[in-house]
N, C-alpha and C positions, 0 to 999 in steps of 0.2 A: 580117279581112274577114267582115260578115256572111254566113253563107250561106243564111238564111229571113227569114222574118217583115219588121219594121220595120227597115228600112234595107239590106233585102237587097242584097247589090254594092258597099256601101261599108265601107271603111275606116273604122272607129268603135271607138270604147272598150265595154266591159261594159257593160253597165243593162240595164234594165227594169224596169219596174212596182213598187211598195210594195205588199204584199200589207196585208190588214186586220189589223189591231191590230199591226202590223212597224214598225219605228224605220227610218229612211231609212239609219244605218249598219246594221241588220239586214239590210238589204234590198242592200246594199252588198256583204256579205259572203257572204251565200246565191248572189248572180251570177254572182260572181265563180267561187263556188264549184261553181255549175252549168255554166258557160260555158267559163272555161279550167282549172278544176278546180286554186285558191288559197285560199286564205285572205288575205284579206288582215291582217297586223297595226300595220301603221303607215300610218295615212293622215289625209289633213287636206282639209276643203271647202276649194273654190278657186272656185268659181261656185256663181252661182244666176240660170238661164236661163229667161225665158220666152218663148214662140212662139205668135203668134197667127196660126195658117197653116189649110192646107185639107189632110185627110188622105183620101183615097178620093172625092173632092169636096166631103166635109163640112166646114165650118169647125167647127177646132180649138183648143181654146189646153192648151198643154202646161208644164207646169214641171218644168224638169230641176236638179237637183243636181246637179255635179261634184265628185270626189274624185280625189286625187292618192296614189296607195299609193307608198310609198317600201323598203317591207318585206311580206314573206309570205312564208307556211309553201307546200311544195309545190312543185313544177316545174309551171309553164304549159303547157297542152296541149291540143290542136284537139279539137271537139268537133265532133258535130251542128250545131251553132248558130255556130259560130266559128272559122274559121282564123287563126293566129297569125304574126306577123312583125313585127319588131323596125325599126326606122327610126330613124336620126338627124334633132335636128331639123331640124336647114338640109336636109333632103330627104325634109319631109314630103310625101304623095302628095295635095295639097289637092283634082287633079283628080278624085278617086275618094271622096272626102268629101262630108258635107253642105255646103252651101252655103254654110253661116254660120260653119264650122269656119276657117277664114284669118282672119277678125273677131277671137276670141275666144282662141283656141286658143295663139297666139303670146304673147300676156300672159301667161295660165296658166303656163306654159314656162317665162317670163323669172320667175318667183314672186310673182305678181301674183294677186292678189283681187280677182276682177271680181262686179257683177253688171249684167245686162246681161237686152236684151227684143230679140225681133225680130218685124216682120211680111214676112209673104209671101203674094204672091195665090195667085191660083189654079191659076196656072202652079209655081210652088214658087220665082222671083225674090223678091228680097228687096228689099223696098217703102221700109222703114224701119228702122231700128234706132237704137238707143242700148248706150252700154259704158261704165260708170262705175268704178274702181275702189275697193275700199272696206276698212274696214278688217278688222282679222281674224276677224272674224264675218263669214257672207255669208248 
């Protein structure tokens, strides 16, 4: 559960931002490592998500990478930024998620390689989307 910033109130995975001159698995592992305090050491892209949405009223367009950690160093642990809880999947909490998270999320799961775009207005509905899935590069 987020508890500041982007996404505060929902149920979401680790991210945030790539700092300058950072590799997107750098950026992967510093999150991680500030968020639930891990490391992560086995992981694989599984998306590559774009959103052309509206953030504070601005229109936005956003590109997220997903990664799937299968291993890491470290016991997971609530932080500032993040409370922690465990869920199976047939009782993921979709209602307390992003919006676009039941789209995507469930392929992912099943070991699926998607990439995938969404729009949404300006209400945060989702207008349009597309979900392809591809091969082990995403």
């Amino acid at each position: 559960m987020k508890k500041r910033g982007f996404g505060e109130g929902r149920w979401n995975g680790v991210g945030g931002k790539v700092a300058p001159s950072e590799s997107i698995e750098g950026a992967l592992i510093r999150e991680a490592q500030e968020e639930i305090d891990i490391t992560p050491t086995d992981y694989c892209k599984v998306a590559d998500i774009t959103f052309d949405q509206y953030f504070k009223g601005k229109h936005a367009l956003m590109h997220v990478n997903v990664f799937i950690a299968t291993a890491w160093s470290g016991e997971p642990t609530e932080s500032e930024e993040m409370k922690l809880q465990w869920f199976s999947i047939s009782s993921l909490p979709f209602d307390t998620m992003w919006q676009d998270d039941p789209y995507w999320l469930p392929l992912v799961l099943e070991g699926k390689k998607i990439q995938a775009s969404f729009i949404m207005d300006k209400e945060g509905t989702i207008t349009e989307y597309t979900i392809q899935e591809v091969a082990d590069h995403v």
